[in-house]
Residue, then its C-alpha position, 0 to 999 in steps of 0.5 A: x231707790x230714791x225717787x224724784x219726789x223724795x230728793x224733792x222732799x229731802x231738798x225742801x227739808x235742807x232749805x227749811x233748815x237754811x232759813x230756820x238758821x237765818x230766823x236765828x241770825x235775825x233774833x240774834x241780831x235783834x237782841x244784840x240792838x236791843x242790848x245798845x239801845x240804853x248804852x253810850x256807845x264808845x267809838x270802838x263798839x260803832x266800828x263793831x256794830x257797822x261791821x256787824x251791820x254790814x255782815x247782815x246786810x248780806x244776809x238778805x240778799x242770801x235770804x233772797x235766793x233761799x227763799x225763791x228755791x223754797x217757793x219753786x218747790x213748795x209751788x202748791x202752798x205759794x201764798x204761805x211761802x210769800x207771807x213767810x218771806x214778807x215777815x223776814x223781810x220786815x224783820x230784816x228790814x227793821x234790824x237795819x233802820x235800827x241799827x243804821x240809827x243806832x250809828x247815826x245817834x251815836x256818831x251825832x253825839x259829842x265824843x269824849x276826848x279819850x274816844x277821838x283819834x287824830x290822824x296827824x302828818x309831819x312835813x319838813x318846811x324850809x324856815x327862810x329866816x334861818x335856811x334850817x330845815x323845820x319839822x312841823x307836826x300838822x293835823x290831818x283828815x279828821x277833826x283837823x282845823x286848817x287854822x290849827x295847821x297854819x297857827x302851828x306852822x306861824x308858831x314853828x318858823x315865827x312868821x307874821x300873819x298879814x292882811x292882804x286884799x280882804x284874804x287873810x294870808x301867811x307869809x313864808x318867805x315869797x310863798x303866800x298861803x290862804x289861811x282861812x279855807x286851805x285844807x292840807x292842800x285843798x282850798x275849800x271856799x265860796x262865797x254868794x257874790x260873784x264878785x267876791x268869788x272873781x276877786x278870790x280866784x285871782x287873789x290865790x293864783x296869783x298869790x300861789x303862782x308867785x310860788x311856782x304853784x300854778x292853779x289849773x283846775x277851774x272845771x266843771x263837768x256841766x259839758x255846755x259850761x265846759x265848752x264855754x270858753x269865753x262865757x256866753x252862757x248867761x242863763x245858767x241861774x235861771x234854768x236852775x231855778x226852773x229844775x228846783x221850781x219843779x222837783x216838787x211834781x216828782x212826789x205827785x207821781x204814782x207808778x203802778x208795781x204790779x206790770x202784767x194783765x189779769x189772767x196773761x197767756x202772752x208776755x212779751x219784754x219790749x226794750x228801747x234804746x236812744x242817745x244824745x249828746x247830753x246822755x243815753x238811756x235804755x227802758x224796758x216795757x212788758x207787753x201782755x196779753x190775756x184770754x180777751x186779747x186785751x193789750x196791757x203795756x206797762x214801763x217796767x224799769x228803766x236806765x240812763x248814763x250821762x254822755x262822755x265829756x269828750x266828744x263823741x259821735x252819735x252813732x257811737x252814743x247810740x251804740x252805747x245806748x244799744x250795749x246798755x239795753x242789752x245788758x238791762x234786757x239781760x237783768x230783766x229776763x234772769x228776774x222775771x219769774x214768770x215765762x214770756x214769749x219774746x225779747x224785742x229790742x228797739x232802736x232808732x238808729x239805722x247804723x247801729x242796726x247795720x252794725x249788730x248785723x254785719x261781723x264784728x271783725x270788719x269794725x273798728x275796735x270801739x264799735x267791734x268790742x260792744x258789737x261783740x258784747x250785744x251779739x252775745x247777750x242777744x239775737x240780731x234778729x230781735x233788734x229792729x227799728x222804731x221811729x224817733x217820734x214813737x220812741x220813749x227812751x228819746x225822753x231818757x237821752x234829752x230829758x223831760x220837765x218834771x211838771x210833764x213827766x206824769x201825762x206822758x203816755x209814751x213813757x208810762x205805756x209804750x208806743x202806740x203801733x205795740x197794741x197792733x199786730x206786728x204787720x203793724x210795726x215800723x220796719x227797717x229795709x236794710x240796703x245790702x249796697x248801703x252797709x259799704x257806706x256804713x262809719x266805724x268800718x275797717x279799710x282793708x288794703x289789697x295789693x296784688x302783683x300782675x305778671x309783667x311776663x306771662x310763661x304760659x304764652x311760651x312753647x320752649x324755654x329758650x323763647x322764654x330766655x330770648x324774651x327776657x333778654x330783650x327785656x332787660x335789653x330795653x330797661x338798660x337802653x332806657x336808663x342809658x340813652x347815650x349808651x345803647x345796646x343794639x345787634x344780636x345777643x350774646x351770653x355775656 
């Protein structure tokens, strides 16, 4: 009889064998990038070894899982198992960067003429000289050169090139088409003189206009410019020039990995959420707490999204952000490898929290569909209510300078009140009459018939008919004034 040690034994075998055949894979691979290093690759071996390279790619994160059912089982002899997975890792780790520049190298070269491969396309243009209808062969997608696509097309249908307000077009017929900066059908240009950038806009509306070609895709997806019909935002370079002033304080940042306190008998995953207008985010902390009961409270990941350009109500965006720290929680607690005690998740928002306890059905679809979702993946008991003040994820939704981002003590330790005992922590009291004045909540219309008559209130049936005949009796007379009906009753 087999016991639970010796499947154990037979399982770690079967593991070992599994890594020894990805050592395999890996000295294969390594040799297969030595064997390129001394040769000129042609386009067909680059396109062998980026698929090759892709394969592989996927080879660590199989090595990945291999190696944690390993270190469960081999729990005695941990510290050799995480050297072992280091030395894979590097190995693995290297064999990318290598080939990665192996690709850049070759693809950095120039390629001979037999190696390139031109995608090409041919359009039917209508010559308006001769009313015949011309069959060009134009370059597309790679190594194709929009003043080789335009030169072709003056050649075939024996068109002159003019000069036209500083922008070089090509007359066919009543149509005018950029020559420099037309790409198929993509005008890529630009210039560093506002002026100039006015001057080209009108020049190609109106000159592709003039051909029933309307240009309609002056945007942006900046909301604040995209709102900006009538263009009042005039400090747009100066703020830019703010951000790319400060980028540089981001590399003065130091982010300890390792989260959790010496010797922990506590852990407890604390998550926040929060919203604007601009975007939402979520930040997940760990919370320790060991033999002393010394409180250690570390940022451990966090997530951001940027908000909808279409308008979206608060509540909405919080919901968002509240469906995001959820699933982020999720990842999290499927990760950690060690034990923790409970999942507390924060938000500010007292409607949301409304709506994670109240039924998904008496929602509207928007706010039902995530309700629905986060109920799921969390208890509603978990989720309570944080100040906005005392809130780290509020940096996530409205941003942080870069130049501040490394002295903010909420945003790399977490509130304040979570170093006290939980009679410490903000609480939420959830007004039972309030939840009738919550948003997003369906109306339900109930209609209900009251009896005019009520048949229980009469003895016989022949009551009951005398009262009804009556009744009809008045309806008529009431329609019919001039013709009333009055004396006894009668069966017809």
């Amino acid at each position: 009889m087999t016991t639970e040690s010796d499947k154990v034994s037979m399982k770690f075998r079967e593991l070992s064998l599994k890594r020894s055949s990805i050592k395999g894979q890996i000295k294969k691979f390594k040799n297969y990038l030595s064997s390129l290093e001394l040769v000129q690759l042609s386009s067909i071996q680059i396109v062998e070894l980026s698929l090759k390279l892709s394969k592989f790619e996927g080879l660590s994160s199989k090595f990945d899982d291999l190696q944690t059912e390993i270190e469960v089982l081999n729990h005695k002899n941990l510290d050799s198992e995480l050297d072992e997975r280091d030395s894979i890792e590097q190995d693995i780790i290297l064999c990318i960067a290598t080939a990665k520049n192996v690709i850049e190298d070759a693809n950095n070269q120039e390629p001979y003429t037999d190696h390139v491969f031109l995608s090409t396309v041919v359009i039917e243009v209508s010559n308006p000289l001769t009313s015949a209808t011309e069959k060009v062969r134009a370059l597309l997608d790679c190594g194709s050169q929009s003043s080789l696509i335009t030169k072709a097309l003056k050649q075939k249908l024996q068109l002159d090139t003019n000069k036209t307000n500083e922008i070089n077009i090509i007359g066919i017929g009543n149509n005018l088409c950029h020559k420099n900066d037309f790409y198929v059908d993509d005008l890529i240009t630009g210039s560093n003189n506002e002026e100039e950038l006015h001057h080209i806009k009108e020049s190609v509306s109106k000159a592709l206009s003039s051909a029933c070609f309307p240009l309609r895709k002056y945007k942006s997806n900046l909301t604040s410019i995209l709102h900006d019909k009538i263009g009042t935002i005039q400090d747009i370079q100066e703020s830019w020039d703010v951000f790319v002033n400060n980028l540089h304080y981001l590399a003065t940042l130091q982010i300890p990995r390792y989260v959790i306190c010496d010797n922990a008998r506590i852990i407890e995953i604390q998550a926040f959420s929060d919203a604007s207008q601009c975007a939402y985010g979520a930040c997940v902390y760990v919370k320790s707490i060991n033999q002393n009961n010394e409180v250690s409270i570390k940022l451990l990941c966090a997530k951001s999204k940027v908000a909808s350009l279409k308008p979206v109500t608060i509540p909405r965006l919080e919901l968002c952000a509240a469906l995001l720290v959820a699933r982020l929680t999720r990842a999290v607690c499927s990760a950690v490898r060690h034990q923790y005690s409970r999942v507390v998740h924060w938000c500010d928002s007292s409607v949301v929290i409304a709506w994670i306890h109240s039924v998904p059905r008496n929602l509207k679809t928007f706010v039902a569909n995530r309700i629905r979702e986060i109920v799921e993946i969390t208890q509603p008991s978990s989720w309570r209510y944080v100040p906005t003040s005392e809130n780290p994820a509020d940096h996530i939704s409205r941003g942080v300078n870069p130049s501040q981002l490394g002295t903010l003590s909420l945003w790399w330790n977490g509130p304040s009140f979570l170093y006290l005992d939980e009679s410490g922590w903000p609480t939420l009291n959830l007004n039972m009459a309030n939840k009738e004045n919550l948003p997003e909540v369906k109306t339900n219309l109930h209609t209900t018939i009251e009896q005019l008559i009520n048949f229980e209130n009469y003895s016989s049936f022949t009551k009951l008919q005398r009262v009804i005949a009556f009744v009809k009796r008045f309806i008529n007379n009431s329609k019919n004034p001039h013709i009333k009906r009055t004396g006894f009753l009668r069966k017809n």
